[in-house]
N, C-alpha and C positions, 0 to 999 in steps of 0.2 A: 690257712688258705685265705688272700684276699676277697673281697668281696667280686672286684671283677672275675677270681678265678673261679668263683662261686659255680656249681653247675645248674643251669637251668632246671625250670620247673619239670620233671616226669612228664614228658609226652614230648617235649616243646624242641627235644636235642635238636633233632632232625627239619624243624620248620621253616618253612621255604617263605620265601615274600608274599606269594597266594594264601599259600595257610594263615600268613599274619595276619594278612588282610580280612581273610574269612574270621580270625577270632577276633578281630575286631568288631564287627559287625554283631559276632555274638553275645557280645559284652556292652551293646548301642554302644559305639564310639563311632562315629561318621564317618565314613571312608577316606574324604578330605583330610582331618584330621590324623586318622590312622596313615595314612601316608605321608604327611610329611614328618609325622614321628620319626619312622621305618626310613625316610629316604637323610634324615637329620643322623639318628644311627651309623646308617651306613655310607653317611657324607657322599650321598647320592642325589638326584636330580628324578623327582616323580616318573617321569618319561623314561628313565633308566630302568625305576622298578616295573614301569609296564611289560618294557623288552624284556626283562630277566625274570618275571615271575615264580621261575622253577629253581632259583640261588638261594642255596638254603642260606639261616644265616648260622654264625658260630655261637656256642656257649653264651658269651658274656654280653651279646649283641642279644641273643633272642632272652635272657634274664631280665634285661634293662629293658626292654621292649615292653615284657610282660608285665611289669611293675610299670611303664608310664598307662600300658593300659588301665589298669587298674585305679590309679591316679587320676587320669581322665574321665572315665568311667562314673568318678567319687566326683566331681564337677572338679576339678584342680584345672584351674587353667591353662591351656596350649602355651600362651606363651612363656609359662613359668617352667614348661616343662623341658621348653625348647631352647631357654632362657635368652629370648630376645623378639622383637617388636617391632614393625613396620610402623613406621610415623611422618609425614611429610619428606617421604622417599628416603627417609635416613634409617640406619639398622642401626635397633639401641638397645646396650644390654638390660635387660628384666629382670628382677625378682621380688620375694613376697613383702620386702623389706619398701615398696614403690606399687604403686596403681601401672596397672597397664596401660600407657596411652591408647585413645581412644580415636575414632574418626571427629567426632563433634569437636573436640580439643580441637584440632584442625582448621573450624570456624574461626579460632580465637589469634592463630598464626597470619590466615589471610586478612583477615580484619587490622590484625599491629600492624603486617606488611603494607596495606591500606597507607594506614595514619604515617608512619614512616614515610614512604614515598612522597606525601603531600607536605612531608618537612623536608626534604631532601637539598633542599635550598640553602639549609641554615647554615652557617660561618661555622660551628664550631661538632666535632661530633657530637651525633644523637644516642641518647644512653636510654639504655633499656634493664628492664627489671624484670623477672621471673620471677614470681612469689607463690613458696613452696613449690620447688622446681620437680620435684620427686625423681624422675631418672633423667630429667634435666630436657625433657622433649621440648617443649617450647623456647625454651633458651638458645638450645643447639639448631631447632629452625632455623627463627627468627636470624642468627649468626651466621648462617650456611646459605640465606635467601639475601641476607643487608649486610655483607661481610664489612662495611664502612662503621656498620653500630659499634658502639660497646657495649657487651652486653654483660648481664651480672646475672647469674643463678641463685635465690635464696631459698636455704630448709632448714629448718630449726630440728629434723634429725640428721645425726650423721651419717647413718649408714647410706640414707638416701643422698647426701653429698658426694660422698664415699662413690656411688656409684653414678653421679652426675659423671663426677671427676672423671673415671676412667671411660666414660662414651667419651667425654671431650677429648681425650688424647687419644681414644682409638679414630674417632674423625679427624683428629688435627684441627679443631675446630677451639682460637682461643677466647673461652667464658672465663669471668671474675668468677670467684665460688663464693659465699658469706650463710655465716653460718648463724639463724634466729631465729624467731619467730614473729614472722608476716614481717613490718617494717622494719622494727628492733633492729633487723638482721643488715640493714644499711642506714641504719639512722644518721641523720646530717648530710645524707648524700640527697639529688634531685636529680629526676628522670625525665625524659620528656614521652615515656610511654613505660606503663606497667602493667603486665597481665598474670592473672590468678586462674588457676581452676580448684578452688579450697576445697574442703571439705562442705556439703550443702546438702546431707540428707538427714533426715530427721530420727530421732531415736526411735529405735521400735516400727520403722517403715516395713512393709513386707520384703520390697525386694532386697533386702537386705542380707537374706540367706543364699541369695543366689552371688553375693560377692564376699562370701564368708572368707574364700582363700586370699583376698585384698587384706590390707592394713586398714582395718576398721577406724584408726583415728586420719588418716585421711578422706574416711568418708561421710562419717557422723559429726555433725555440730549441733551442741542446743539452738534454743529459742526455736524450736520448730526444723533446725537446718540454717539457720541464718543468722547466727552467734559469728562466724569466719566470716560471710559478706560484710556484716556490720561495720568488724573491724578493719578491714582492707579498704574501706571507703572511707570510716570517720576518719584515719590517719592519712588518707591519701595527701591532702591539700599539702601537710610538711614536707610530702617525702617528693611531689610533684614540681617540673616549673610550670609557671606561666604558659597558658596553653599546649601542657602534657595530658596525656590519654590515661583513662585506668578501663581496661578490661576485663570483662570477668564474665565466668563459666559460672552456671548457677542451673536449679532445677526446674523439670518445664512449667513447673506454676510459679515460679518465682522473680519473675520477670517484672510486674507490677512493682511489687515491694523492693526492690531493689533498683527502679527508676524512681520509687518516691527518695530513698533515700539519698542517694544520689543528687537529686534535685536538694534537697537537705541540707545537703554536704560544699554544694556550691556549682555543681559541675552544671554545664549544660550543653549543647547538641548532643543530648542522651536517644541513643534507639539502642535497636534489640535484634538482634541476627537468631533465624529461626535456623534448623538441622532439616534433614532430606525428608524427614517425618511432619513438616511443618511445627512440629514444638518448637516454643521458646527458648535458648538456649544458651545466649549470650549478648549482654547487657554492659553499654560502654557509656563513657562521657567525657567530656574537654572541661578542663579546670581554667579558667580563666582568668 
């Protein structure tokens, strides 16, 4: 017997879209949540399972339900469950192999789109970099907003390549892919804008367990969190032209140290783009 043909849990044959709902609830899973589990299942429309509440579902439907509850339940994140990610209005595949994009990432998109526009002049196309692209969100933006860029995706894993690759053919959206780590990954080549959101949290931080089910090495770096800023800054100058941008996603106390650096490093018209929380968030500058 397949796993799909597997029969559900003792109770669950007979359970209708209400009853889901209600064992959702019993298990703290958010009703939000538990819905669109339940409406992904059953390749339904939440509005659907309003009107239908009394449709039982089958076997292998109310199985797979029961185990994402549970899943859920265990903090496993919705999008890994759902395996895909709402990002700058693009639907992008997800998994644990990739960070969820995030809203704040989002700042880092309007800010390039920004800088871009105010180059928009130039004779020759404007090339753009993504460093450590992870499911390729930024890259695929940026390309879908300034369809004129070229743009380039870099991750120094593959799987996360791997799965850049296939959003870009499922959008139609054509990205360079380059496989390294941070610049390594296009060295010899120059951009006239490059955005990061590295890893930037510190070993042993608390909130840490709450993003267990993420790829820990894209989220911890030494030196505090700032081993990855470091580096994406001290090499920017080579990898940058003449009046290119480097962006970068960092944590909310992080903003200081990473305008000194910066300043460091050579760049200047340095600011700092705060998130809806007023935290600091994102931290850019013009190499000149």
């Amino acid at each position: 017997m397949s796993a799909d043909e597997a029969p559900a849990p003792v109770g669950w044959a007979e359970m209708t879209v209400a009853q889901a709902l209600t064992a959702a609830r019993e298990v703290a899973v958010e009703r939000l949540d538990a819905q669109l589990m339940l409406a992904h299942l059953l390749q339904r429309s939440r509005s659907w399972l309003m009107a239908h509440d009394d449709v039982a579902l089958d076997a292998p439907c109310a199985r797979r339900y029961v185990e994402w509850l549970a899943r859920r339940a265990a903090g496993e994140p919705l999008a890994y469950l759902l395996e895909h990610a709402e990002f700058c209005g693009l639907t992008l595949q997800v998994g644990p192999q990739v960070l969820i994009p995030r809203p704040e990432t989002e700042l880092l998109v309007e800010w390039g789109l920004e800088v871009l526009a105010a180059q928009r002049a130039a004779s020759t196309p404007l090339r753009v970099v993504d460093l450590g692209c992870g499911s390729g969100a930024m890259a695929l933006a940026i390309q879908h907003r300034f369809p004129t860029a070229l743009v380039t995706a870099a991750d120094a894993s593959a799987p996360a390549l791997d799965l850049a690759r296939r959003n870009a053919d499922a959008l139609a959206l054509p990205i360079t892919l380059a496989h390294g780590d941070w610049w390594s990954a296009v060295a010899g080549q120059r951009f006239h804008l490059a955005l990061a959101n590295p890893p930037y949290v510190a070993p042993g931080d608390p909130h840490l367990d709450a993003l267990r089910h993420e790829p820990y090495t894209a989220l911890v770096a030494s030196e505090n969190g700032m081993a990855d800023l470091h580096r994406l800054i001290d090499a920017a100058p080579a990898g940058l032209h003449a009046g290119g941008w480097l962006l970068l996603e960092h944590g909310h106390d992080q903003g200081q140290p990473v305008r000194d650096r910066l300043r460091q490093a050579g760049f200047h018209q340095i600011a700092t783009r705060s998130d809806l929380a007023g935290l600091e968030r994102c931290t850019g500058g013009r190499l000149d």
